[in-house]
C-alpha positions as CSV (number, residue, x, y, z in Angstrom):
1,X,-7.9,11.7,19.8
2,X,-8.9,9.4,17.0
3,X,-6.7,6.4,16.4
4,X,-5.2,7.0,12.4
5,X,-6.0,4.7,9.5
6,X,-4.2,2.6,8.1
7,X,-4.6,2.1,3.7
8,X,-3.0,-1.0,2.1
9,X,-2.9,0.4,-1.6
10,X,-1.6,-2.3,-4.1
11,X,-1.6,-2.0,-8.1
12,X,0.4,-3.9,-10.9
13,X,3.3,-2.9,-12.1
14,X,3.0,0.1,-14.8
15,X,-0.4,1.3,-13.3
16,X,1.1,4.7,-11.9
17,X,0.7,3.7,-8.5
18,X,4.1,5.6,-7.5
19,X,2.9,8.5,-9.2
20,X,-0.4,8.8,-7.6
21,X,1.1,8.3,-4.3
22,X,3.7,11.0,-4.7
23,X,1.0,13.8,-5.5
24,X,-1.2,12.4,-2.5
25,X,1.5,12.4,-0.2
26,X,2.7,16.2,-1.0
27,X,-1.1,17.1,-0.7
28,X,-1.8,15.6,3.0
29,X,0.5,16.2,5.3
30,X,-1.0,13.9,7.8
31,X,-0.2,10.8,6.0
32,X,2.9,8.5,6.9
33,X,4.3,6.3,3.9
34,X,5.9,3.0,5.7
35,X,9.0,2.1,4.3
36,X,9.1,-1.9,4.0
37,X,12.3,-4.2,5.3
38,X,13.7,-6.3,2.5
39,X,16.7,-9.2,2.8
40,X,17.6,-8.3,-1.1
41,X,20.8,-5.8,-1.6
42,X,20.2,-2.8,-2.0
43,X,20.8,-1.4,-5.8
44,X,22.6,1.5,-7.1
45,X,21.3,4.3,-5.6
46,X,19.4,2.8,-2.6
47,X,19.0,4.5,0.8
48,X,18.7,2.6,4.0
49,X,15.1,3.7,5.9
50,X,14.3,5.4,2.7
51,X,14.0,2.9,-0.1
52,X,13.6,-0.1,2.1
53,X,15.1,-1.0,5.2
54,X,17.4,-3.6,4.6
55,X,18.1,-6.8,6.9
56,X,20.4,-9.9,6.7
57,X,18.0,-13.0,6.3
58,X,18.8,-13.9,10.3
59,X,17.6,-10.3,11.3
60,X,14.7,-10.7,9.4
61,X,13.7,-14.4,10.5
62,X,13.8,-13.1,14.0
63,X,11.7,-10.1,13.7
64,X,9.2,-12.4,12.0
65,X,9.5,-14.9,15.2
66,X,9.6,-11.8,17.8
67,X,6.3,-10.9,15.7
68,X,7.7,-7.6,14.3
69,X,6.4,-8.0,10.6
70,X,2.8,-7.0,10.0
71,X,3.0,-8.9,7.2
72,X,5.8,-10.8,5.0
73,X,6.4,-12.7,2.1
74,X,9.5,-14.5,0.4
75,X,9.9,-14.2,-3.5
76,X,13.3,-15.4,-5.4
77,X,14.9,-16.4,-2.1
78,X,14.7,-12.9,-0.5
79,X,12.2,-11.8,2.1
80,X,9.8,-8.8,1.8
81,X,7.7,-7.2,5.0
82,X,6.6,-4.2,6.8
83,X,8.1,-4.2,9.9
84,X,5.1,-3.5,12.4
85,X,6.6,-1.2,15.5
86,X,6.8,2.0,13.3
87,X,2.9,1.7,11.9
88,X,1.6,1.1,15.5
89,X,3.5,4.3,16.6
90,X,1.9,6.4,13.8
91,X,-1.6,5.2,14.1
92,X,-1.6,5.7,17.9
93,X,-0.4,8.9,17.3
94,X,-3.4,9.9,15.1
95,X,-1.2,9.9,11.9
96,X,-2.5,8.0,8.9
97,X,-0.5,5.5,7.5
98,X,-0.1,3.7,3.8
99,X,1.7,0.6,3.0
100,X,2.4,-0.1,-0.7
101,X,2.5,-4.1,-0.6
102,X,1.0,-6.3,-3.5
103,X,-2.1,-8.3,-2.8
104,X,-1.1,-11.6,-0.9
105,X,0.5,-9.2,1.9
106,X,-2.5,-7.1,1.6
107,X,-4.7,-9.9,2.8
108,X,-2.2,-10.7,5.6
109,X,-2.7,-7.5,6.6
110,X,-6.5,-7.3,6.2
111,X,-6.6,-10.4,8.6
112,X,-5.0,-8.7,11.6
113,X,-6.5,-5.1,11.1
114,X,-9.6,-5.8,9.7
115,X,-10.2,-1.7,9.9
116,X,-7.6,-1.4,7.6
117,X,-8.8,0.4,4.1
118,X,-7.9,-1.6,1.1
119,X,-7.6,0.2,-2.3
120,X,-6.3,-1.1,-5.4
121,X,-5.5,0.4,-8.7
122,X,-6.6,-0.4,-12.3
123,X,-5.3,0.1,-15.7
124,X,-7.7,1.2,-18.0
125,X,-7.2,-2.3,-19.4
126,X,-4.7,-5.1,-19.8
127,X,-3.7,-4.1,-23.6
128,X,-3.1,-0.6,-22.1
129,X,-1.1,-1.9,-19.5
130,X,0.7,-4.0,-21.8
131,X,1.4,-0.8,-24.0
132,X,2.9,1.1,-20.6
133,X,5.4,-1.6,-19.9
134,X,6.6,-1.2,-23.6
135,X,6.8,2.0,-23.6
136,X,9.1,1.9,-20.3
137,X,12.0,0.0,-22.8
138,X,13.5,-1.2,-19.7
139,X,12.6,-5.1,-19.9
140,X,12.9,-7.8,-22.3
141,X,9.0,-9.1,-24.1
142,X,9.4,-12.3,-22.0
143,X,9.6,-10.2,-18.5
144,X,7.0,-7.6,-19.7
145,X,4.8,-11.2,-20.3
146,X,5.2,-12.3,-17.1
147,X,4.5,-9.2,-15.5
148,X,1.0,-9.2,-17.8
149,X,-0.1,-12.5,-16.4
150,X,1.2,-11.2,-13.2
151,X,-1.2,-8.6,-13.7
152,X,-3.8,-9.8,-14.7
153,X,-3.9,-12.8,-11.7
154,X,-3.3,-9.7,-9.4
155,X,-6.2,-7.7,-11.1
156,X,-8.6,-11.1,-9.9
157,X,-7.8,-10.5,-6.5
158,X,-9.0,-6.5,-6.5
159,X,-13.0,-7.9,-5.6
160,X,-11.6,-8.3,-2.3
161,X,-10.8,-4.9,-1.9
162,X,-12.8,-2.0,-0.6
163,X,-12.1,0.6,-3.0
164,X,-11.4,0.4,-6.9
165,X,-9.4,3.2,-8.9
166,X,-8.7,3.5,-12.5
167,X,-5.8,5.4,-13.5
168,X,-6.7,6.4,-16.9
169,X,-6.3,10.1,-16.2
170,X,-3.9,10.7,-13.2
171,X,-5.6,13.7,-11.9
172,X,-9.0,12.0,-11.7
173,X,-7.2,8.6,-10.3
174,X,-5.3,11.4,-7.5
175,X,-8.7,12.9,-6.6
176,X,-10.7,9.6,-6.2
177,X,-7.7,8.3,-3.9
178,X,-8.5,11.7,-1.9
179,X,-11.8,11.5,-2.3
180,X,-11.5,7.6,-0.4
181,X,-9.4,9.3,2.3
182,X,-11.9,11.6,2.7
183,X,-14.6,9.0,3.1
184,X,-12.8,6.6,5.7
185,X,-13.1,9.8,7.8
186,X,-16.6,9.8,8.0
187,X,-17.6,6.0,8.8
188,X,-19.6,6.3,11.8
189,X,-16.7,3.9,13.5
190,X,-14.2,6.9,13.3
191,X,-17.3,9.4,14.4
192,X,-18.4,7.4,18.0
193,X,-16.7,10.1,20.0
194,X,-18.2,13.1,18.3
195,X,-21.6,11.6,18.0
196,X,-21.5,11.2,22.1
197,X,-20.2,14.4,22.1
198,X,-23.3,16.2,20.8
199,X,-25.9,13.7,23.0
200,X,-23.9,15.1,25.6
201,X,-25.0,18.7,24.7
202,X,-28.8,17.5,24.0
């Protein structure tokens, strides 16, 4: 049985990456979304193992010295990571597996699992993302500015990368994101046991 993949997808914030995911995850029932560990509280509303899983700062310190975070990050004095046990198990098991991380962690991750797929998603462009975070009317035009220069350094980072989508229309941006989980099955690194398989029958 084939090991499963593992797909770091990161976006900016207002791209639709949630959306995407959602519809990708109801269509493949072989995929596995990891949940990441966070020491933040948890807001109204927020489940434990669902949202995030959420740790005290000590709990979270020692799974990052026990090696338990496959990548972490600190941001406003909380710490942010996917806790590593719970990927290994899916991928071992032949289940595919995406984390949702931004870009910094996706490089963390790229440098221990260099198999790992990397995808990011695009706004059809910086004004138009800028128009999506308005339209939200849930943040202030100073935090919708940071999160536009946010964006935009996060948008420099996508040429490392292996795949590029732009969500301008969701169900093309869904069926390209297929379409690249599709195509990760087919790498001849995934196919060494079948193409034995045939020589065996030559």
């Amino acid at each position: 049985m084939n090991k499963g993949k593992l797909f770091v997808v990161s976006a900016p914030s207002g791209c639709g990456k949630g959306t995407i995911l959602l519809e990708v995850l109801n269509n493949n029932k072989n995929l596995f979304y990891s949940v990441s560990a966070t020491t933040r509280t948890p807001r109204e509303g927020e489940i434990d193992g669902v949202n995030y899983y959420f740790l005290s700062k000590d709990e979270f310190k020692r799974e990052i010295d026990n090696g338990g975070m496959l990548e972490y990050a600190q941001y406003c004095d909380n710490f942010y990571g996917t806790p590593k046990k719970k990927v290994f198990e899916k991928l071992e098991q032949g289940i595919d597996v995406i984390l949702e991380i931004e870009t910094k962690g996706a490089m963390q991750v790229k440098g221990v699992m260099p198999e790992a797929v990397l995808i990011f998603i695009l706004p059809p462009s910086v004004l138009e993302l800028r128009r999506r975070l308005n339209k939200r009317g849930t943040e202030e035009e100073s935090v919708i500015e940071k999160r536009v220069k946010e964006a935009e350094d996060e948008i420099r980072r996508a040429f490392n990368y292996d795949y590029i989508i732009m969500n301008d229309e969701l169900d093309k941006a869904i069926e390209d994101f297929e379409a690249v989980l599709k195509a990760s099955k087919l790498t001849k690194e995934n196919n060494k046991n079948m193409i034995e398989e045939v020589l065996k029958n030559a």
